[in-house]
MIDO-859967 format. One record per atom (N, C-alpha, C): residue number from 1; atom name; x, y, z. Coordinates in nm, 2 decimals. Example, Ala and Ser with C-alpha at 12.3 -4.5 7.8 and 13.67 -1.06 7.14 Angstrom:
<atoms>
[1 'N' [1.32 -0.57 0.78]] [1 'CA' [1.23 -0.45 0.78]] [1 'C' [1.32 -0.33 0.78]] [2 'N' [1.28 -0.22 0.71]] [2 'CA' [1.37 -0.11 0.71]] [2 'C' [1.29 0.00 0.79]] 
</atoms>
This chain:
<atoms>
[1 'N' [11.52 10.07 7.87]] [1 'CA' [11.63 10.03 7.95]] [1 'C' [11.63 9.88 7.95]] [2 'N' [11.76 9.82 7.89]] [2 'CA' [11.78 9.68 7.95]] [2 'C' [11.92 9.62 7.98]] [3 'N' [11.93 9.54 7.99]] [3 'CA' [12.03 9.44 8.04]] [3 'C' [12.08 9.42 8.19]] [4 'N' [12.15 9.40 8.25]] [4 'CA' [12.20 9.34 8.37]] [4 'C' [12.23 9.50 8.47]] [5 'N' [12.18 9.50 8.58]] [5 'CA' [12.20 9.63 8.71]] [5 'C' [12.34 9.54 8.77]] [6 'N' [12.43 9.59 8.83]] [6 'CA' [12.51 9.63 8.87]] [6 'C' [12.49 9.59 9.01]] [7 'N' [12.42 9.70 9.10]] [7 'CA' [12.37 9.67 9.20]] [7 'C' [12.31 9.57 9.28]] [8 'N' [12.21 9.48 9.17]] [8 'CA' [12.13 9.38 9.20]] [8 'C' [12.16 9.25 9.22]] [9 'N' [12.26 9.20 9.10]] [9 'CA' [12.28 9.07 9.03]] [9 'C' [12.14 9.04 8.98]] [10 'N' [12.05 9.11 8.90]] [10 'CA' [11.97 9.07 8.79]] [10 'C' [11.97 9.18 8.73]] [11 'N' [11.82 9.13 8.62]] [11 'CA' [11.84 9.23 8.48]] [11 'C' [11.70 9.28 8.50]] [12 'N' [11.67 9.40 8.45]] [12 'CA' [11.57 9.48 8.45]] [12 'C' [11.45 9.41 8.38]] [13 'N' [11.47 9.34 8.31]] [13 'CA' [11.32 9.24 8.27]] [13 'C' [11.27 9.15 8.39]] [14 'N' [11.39 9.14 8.50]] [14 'CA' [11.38 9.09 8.59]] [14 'C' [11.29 9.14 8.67]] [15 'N' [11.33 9.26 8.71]] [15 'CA' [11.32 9.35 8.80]] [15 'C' [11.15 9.38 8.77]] [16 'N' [11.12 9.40 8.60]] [16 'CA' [10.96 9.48 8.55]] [16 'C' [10.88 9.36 8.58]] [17 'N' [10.91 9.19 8.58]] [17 'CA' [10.81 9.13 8.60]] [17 'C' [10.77 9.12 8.69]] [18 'N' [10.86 9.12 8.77]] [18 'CA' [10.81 9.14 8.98]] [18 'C' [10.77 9.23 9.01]] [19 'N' [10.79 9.34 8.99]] [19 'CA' [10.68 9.47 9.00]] [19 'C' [10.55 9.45 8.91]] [20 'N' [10.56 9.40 8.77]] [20 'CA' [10.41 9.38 8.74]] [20 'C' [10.33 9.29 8.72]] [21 'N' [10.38 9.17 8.82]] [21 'CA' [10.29 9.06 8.82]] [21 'C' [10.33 9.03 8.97]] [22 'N' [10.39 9.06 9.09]] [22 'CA' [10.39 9.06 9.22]] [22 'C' [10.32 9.16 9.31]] [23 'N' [10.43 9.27 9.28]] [23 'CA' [10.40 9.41 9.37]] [23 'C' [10.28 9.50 9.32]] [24 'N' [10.23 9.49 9.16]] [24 'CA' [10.11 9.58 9.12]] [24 'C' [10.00 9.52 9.15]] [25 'N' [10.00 9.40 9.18]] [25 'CA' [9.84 9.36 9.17]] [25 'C' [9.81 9.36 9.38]] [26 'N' [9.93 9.37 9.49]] [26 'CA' [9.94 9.36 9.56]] [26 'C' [9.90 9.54 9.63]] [27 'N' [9.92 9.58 9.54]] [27 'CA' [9.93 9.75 9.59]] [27 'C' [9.78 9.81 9.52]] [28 'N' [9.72 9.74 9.41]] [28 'CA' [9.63 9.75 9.37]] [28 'C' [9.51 9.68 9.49]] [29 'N' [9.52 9.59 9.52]] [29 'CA' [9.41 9.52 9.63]] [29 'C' [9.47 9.63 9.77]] [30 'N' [9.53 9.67 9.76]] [30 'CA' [9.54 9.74 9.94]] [30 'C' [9.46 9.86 9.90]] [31 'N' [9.46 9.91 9.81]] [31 'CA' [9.44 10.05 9.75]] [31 'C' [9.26 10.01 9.75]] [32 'N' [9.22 9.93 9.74]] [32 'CA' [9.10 9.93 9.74]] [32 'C' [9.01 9.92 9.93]] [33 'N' [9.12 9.86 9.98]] [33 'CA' [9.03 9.88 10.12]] [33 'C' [9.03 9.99 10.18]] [34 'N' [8.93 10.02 10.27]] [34 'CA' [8.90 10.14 10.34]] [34 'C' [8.99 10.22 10.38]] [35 'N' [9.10 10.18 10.44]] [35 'CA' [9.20 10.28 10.51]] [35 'C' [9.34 10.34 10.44]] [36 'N' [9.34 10.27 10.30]] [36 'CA' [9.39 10.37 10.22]] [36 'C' [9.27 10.44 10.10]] [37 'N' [9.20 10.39 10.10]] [37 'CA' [9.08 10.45 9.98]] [37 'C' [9.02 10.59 10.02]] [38 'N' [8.99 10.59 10.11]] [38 'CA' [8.94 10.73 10.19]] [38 'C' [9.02 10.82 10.28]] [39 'N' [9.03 10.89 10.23]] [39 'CA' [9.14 11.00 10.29]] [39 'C' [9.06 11.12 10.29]] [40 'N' [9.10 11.19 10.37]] [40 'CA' [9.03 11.32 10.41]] [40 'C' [9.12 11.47 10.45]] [41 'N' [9.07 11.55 10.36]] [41 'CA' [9.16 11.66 10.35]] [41 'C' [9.06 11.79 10.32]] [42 'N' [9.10 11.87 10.30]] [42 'CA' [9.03 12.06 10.30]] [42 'C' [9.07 12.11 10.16]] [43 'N' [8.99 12.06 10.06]] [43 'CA' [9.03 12.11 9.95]] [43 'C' [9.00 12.27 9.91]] [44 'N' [8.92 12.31 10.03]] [44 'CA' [8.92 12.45 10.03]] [44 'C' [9.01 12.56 10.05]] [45 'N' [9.12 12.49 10.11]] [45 'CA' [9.23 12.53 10.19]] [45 'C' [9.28 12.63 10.08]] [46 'N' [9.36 12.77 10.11]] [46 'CA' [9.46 12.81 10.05]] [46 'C' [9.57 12.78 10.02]] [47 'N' [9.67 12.78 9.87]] [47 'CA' [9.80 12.74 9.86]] [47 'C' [9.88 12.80 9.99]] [48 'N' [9.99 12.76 10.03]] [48 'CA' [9.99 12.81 10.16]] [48 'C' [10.18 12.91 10.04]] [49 'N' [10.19 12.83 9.93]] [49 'CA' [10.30 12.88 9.91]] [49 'C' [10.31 12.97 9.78]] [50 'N' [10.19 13.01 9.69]] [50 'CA' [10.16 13.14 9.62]] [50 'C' [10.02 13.16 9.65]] [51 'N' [9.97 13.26 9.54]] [51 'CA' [9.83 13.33 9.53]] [51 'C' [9.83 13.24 9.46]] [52 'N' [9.70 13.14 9.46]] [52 'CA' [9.65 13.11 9.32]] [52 'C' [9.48 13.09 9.31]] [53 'N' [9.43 13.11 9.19]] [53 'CA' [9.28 13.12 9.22]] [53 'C' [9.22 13.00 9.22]] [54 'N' [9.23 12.88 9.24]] [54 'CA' [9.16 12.79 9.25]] [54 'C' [9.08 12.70 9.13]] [55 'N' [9.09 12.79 9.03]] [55 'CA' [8.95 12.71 8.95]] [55 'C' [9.05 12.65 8.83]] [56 'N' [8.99 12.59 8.79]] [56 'CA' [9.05 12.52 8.67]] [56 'C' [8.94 12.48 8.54]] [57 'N' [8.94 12.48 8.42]] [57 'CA' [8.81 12.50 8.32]] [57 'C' [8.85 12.34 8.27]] [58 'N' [8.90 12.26 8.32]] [58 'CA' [8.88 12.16 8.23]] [58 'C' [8.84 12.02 8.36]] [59 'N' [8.76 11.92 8.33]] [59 'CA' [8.64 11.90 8.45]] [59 'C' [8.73 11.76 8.47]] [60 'N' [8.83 11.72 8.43]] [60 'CA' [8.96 11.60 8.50]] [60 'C' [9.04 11.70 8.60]] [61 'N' [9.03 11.82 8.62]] [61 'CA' [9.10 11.87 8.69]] [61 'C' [9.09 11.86 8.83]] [62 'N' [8.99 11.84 8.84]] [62 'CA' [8.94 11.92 9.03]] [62 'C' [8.91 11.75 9.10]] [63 'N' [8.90 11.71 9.20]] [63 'CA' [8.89 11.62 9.32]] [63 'C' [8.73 11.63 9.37]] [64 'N' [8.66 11.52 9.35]] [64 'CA' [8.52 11.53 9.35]] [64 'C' [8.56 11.45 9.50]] [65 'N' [8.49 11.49 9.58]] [65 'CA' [8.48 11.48 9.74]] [65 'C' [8.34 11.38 9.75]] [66 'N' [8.34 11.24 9.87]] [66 'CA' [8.26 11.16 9.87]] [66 'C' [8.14 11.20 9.94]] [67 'N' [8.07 11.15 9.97]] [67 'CA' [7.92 11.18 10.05]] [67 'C' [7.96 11.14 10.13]] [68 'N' [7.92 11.20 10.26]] [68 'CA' [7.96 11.13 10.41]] [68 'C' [7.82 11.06 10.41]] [69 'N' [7.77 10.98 10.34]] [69 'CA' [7.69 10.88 10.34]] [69 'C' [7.74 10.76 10.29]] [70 'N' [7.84 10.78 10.22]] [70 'CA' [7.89 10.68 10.18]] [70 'C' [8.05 10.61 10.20]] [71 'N' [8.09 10.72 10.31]] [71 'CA' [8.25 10.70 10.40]] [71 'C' [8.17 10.58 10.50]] [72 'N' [8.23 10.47 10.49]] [72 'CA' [8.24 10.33 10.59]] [72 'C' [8.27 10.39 10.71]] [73 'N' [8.14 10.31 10.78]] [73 'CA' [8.15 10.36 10.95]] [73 'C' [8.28 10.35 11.06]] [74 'N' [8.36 10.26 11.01]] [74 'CA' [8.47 10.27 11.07]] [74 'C' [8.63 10.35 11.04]] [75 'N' [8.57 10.40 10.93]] [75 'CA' [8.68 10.55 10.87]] [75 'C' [8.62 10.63 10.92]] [76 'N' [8.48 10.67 10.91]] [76 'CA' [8.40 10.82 10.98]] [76 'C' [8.41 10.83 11.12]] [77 'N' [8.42 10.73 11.23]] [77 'CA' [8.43 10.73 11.35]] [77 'C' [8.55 10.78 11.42]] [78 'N' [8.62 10.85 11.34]] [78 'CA' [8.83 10.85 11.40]] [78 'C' [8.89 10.77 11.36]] [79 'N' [9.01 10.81 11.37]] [79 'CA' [9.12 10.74 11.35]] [79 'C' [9.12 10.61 11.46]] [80 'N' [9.14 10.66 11.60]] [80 'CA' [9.12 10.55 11.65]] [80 'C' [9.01 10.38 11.62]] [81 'N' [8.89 10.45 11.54]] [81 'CA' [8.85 10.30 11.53]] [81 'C' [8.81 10.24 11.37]] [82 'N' [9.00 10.27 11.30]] [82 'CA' [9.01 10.25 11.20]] [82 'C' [9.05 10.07 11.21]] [83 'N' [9.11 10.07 11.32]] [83 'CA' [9.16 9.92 11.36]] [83 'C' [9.08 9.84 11.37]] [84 'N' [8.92 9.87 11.42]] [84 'CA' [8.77 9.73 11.48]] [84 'C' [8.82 9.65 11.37]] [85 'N' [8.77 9.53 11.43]] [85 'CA' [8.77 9.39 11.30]] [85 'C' [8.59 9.44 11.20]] [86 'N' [8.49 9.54 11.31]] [86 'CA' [8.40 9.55 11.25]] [86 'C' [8.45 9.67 11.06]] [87 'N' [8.52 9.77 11.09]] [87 'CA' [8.57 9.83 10.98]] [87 'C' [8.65 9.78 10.87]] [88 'N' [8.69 9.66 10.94]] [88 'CA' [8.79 9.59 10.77]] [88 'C' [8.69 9.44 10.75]] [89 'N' [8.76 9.40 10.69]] [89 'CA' [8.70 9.24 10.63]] [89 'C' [8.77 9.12 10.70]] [90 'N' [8.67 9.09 10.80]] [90 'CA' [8.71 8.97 10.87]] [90 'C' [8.79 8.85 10.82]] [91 'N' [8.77 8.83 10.72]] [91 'CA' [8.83 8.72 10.62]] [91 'C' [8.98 8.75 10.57]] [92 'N' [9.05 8.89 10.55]] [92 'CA' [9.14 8.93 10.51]] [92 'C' [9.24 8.95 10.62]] [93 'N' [9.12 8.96 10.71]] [93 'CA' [9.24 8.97 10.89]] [93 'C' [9.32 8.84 10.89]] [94 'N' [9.25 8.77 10.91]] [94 'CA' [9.26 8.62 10.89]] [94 'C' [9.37 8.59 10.84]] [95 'N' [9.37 8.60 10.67]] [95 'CA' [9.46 8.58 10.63]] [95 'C' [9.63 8.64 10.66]] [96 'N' [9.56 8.79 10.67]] [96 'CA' [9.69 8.87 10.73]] [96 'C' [9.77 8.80 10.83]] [97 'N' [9.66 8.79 10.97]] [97 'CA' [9.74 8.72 11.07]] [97 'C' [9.85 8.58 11.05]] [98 'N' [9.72 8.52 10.98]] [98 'CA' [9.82 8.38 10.95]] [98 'C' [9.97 8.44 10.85]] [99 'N' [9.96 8.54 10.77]] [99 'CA' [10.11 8.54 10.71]] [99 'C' [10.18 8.62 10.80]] [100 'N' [10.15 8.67 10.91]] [100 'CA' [10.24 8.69 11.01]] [100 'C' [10.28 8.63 11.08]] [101 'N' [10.25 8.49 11.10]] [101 'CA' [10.26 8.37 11.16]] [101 'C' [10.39 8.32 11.09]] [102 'N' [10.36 8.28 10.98]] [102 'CA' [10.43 8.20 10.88]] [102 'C' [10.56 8.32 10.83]] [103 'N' [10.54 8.40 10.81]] [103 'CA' [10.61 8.50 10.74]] [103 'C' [10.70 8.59 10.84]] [104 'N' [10.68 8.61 10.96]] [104 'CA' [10.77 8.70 11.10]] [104 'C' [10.88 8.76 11.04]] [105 'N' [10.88 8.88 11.06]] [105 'CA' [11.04 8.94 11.06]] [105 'C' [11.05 8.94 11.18]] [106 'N' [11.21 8.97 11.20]] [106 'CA' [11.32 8.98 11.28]] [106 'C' [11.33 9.10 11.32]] [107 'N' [11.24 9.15 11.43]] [107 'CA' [11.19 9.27 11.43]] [107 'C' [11.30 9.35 11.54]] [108 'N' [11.42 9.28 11.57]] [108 'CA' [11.52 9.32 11.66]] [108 'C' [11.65 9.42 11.63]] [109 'N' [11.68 9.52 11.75]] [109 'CA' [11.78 9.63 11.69]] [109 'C' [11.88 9.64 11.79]] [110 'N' [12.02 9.62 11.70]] [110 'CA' [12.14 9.63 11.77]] [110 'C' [12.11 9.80 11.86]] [111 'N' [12.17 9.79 11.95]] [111 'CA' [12.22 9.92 12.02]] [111 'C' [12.26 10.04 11.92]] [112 'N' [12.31 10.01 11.81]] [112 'CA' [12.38 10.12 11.72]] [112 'C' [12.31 10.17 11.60]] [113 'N' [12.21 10.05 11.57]] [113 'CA' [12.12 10.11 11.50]] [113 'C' [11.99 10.15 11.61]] [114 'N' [11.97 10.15 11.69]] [114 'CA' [11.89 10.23 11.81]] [114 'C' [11.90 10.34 11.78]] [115 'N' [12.05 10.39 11.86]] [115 'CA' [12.11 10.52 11.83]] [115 'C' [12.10 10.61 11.74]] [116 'N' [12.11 10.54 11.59]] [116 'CA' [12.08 10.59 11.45]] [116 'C' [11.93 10.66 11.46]] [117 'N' [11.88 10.57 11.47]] [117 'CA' [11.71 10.58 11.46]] [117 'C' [11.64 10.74 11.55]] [118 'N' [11.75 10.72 11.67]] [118 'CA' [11.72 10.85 11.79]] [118 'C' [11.76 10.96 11.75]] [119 'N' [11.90 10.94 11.62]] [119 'CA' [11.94 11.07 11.59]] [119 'C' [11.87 11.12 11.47]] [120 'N' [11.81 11.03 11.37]] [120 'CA' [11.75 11.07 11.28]] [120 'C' [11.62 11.18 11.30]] [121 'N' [11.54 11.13 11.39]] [121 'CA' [11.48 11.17 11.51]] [121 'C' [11.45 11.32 11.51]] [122 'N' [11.60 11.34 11.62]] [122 'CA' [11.60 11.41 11.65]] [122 'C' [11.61 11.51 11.53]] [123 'N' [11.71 11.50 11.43]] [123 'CA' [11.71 11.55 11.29]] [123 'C' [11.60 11.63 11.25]] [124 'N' [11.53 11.49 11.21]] [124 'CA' [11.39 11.55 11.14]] [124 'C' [11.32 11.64 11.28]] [125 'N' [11.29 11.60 11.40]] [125 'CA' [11.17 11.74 11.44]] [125 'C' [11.28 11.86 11.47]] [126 'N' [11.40 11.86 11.41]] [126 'CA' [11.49 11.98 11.44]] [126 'C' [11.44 12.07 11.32]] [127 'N' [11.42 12.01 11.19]] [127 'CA' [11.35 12.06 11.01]] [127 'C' [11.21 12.12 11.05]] [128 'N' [11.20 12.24 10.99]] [128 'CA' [11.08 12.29 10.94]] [128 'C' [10.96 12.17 10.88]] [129 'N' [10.87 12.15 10.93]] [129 'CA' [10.79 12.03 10.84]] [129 'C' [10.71 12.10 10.76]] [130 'N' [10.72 12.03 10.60]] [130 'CA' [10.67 12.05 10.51]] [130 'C' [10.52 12.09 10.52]] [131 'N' [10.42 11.98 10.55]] [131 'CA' [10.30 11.95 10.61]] [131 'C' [10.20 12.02 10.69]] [132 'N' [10.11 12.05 10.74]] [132 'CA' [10.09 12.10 10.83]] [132 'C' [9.99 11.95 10.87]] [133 'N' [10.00 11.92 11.00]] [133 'CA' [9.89 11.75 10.99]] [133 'C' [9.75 11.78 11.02]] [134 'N' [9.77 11.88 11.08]] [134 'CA' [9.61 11.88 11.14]] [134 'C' [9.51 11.93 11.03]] [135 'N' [9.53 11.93 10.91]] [135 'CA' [9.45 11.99 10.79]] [135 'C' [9.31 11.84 10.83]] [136 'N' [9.29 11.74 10.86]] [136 'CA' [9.22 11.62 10.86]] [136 'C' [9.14 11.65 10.99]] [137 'N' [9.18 11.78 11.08]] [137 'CA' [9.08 11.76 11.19]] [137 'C' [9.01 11.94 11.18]] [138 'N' [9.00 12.01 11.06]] [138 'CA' [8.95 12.07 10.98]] [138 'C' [8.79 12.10 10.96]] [139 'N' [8.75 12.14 11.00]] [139 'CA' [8.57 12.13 10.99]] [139 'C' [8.52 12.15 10.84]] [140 'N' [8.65 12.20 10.76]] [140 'CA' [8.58 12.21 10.63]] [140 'C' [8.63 12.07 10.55]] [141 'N' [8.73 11.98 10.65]] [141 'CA' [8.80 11.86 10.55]] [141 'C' [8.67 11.80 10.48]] [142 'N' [8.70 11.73 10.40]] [142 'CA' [8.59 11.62 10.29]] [142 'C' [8.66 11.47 10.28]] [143 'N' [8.60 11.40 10.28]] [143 'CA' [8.68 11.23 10.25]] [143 'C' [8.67 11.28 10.08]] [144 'N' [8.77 11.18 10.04]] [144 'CA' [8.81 11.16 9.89]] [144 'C' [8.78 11.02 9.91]] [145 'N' [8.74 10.99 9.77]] [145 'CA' [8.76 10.84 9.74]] [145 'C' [8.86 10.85 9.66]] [146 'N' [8.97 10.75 9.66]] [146 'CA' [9.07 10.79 9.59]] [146 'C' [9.07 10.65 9.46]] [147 'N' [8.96 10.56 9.46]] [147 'CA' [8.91 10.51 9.36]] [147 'C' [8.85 10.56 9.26]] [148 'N' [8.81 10.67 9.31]] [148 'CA' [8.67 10.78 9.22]] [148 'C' [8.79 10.90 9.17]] [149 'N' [8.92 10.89 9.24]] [149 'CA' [8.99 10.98 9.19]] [149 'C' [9.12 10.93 9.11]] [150 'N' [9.09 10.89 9.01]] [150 'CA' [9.26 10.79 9.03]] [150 'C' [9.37 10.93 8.98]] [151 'N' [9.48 10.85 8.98]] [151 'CA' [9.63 10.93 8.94]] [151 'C' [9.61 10.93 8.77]] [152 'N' [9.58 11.01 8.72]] [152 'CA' [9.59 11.02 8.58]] [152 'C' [9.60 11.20 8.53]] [153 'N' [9.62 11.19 8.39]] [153 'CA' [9.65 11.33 8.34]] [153 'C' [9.54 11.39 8.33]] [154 'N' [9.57 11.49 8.39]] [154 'CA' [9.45 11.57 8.40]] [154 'C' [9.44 11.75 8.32]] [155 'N' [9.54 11.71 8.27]] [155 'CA' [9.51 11.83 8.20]] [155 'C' [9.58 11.92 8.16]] [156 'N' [9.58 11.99 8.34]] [156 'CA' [9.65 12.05 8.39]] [156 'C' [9.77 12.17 8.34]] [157 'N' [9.79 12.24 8.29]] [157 'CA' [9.90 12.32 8.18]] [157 'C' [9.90 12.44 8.21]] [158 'N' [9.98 12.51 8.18]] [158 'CA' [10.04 12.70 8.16]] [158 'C' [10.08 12.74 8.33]] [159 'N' [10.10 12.82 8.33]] [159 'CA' [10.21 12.90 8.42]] [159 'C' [10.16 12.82 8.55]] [160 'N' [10.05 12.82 8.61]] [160 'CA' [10.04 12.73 8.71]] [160 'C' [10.08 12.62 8.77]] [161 'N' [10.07 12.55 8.63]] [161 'CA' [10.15 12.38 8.65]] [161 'C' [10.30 12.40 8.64]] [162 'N' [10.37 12.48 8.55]] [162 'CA' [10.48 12.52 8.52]] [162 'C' [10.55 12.50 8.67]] [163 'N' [10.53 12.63 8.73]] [163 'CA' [10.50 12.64 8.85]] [163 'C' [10.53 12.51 8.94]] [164 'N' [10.40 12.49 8.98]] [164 'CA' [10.41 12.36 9.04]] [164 'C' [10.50 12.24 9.04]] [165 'N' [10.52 12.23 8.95]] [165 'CA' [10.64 12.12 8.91]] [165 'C' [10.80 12.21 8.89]] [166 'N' [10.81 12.30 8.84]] [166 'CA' [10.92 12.36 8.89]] [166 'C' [10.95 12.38 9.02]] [167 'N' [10.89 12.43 9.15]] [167 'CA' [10.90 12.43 9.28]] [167 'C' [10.92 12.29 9.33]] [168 'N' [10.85 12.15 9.25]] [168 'CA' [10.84 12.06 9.31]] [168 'C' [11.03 12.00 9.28]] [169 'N' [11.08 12.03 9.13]] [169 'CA' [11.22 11.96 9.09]] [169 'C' [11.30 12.07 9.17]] [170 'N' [11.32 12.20 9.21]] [170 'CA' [11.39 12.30 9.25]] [170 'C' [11.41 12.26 9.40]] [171 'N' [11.33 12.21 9.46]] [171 'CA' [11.30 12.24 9.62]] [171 'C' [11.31 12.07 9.69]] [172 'N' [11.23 11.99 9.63]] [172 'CA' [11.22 11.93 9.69]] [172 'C' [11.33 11.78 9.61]] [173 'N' [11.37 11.78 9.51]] [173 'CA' [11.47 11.69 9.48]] [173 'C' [11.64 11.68 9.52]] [174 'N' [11.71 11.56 9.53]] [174 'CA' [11.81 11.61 9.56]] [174 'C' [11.91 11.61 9.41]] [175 'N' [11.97 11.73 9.46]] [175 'CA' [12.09 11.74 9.32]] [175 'C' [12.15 11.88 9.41]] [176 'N' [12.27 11.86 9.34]] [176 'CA' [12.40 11.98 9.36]] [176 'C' [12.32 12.11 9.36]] [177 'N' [12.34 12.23 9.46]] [177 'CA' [12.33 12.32 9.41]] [177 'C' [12.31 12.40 9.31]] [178 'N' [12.46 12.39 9.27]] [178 'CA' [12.47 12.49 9.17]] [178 'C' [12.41 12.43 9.00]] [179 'N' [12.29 12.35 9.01]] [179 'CA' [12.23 12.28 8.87]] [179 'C' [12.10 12.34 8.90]] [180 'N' [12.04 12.40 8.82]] [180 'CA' [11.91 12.48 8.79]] [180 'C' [11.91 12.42 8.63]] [181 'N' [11.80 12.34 8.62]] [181 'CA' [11.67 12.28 8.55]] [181 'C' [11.56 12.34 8.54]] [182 'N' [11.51 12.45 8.50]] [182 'CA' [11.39 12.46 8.49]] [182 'C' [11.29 12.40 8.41]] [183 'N' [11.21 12.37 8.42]] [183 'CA' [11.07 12.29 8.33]] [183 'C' [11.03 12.39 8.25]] [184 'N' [11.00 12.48 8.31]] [184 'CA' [10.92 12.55 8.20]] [184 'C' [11.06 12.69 8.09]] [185 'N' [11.03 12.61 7.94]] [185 'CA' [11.16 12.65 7.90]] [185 'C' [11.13 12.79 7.88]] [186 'N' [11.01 12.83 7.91]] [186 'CA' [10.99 13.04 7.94]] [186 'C' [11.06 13.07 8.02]] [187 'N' [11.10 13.01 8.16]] [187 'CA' [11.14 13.04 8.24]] [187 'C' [11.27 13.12 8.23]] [188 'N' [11.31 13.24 8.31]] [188 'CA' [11.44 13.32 8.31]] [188 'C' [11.58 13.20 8.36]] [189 'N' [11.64 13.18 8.30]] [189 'CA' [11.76 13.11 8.32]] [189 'C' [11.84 13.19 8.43]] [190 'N' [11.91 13.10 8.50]] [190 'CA' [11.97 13.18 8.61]] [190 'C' [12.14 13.15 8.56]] 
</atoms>
């Protein structure tokens, strides 16, 4: 893809260098501190939306779970004392605060976007939630290190994945009704 967006008033060369010399190396250092790096979840859990058996034969597949000897005392203690200055890096507070000094948004809202915000609100806890949240206070959850897990290919293939990513373009993307895409080109056409 190149030349000039429409929308923006710049051009997509524009656009890839600010994302990969601004926003990647900035999303890269947050990804490394504690409170997004460790996450904690029940990988034992059941799909909640087919049967499926769990195992997978190829060893990039699966989520290797950290030692709770090695989860930072201020992620293993609760949520609540994810905030101590003792759990993050005193030196980076520092800097944070000062660019919140220098840097302030305009954290103020007309009466009408108030309103917006109340009905959206109301909207969403009117929806079925996707989620269930409490999977993190789970006695079988495990912390992930999600350094020790990165986002890459894993393998992954045949009717299961098919699956998976078909449910994910079918259900959860927006597009017109009446357009059925399936991924997997076995699939019965509708």
């Amino acid at each position: 893809v190149t030349g000039v967006l429409d929308d923006c008033l710049c051009d997509v060369d524009s656009i890839d260098n600010f994302n990969t010399f601004k926003i990647f190396p900035k999303i890269k250092k947050l990804q490394e501190r504690d409170y997004f790096r460790y996450y904690k979840v029940n990988l034992k859990r059941p799909c909640p939306f087919w049967a499926e058996d769990g195992h997978c034969s190829i060893k990039d597949c699966h989520v290797e779970p950290c030692p709770e000897s090695k989860i930072p005392v201020g992620i293993k203690a609760g949520s609540s004392n994810k905030y101590l200055k003792v759990a993050n890096n005193t030196r980076e507070l520092e800097d944070c605060e000062q660019a919140s000094k220098l840097g302030a948004i305009n954290s103020t809202l007309s009466n009408q976007s108030r309103e917006a915000f109340i009905d959206w609100a109301r909207y969403d806890d009117s929806q079925d939630h996707f989620c269930e949240l409490d999977d993190e206070r789970s006695p079988a959850a495990q912390y992930v290190d999600l350094l020790l897990n990165p986002e890459r290919y894993t393998g992954y293939k045949g009717s299961s994945a098919w699956r998976v990513w078909n449910s994910i373009y079918e259900e959860n993307c927006f597009k017109p009704r009446s357009v059925y895409r399936p991924l997997n080109p076995l699939a019965p056409s509708r």
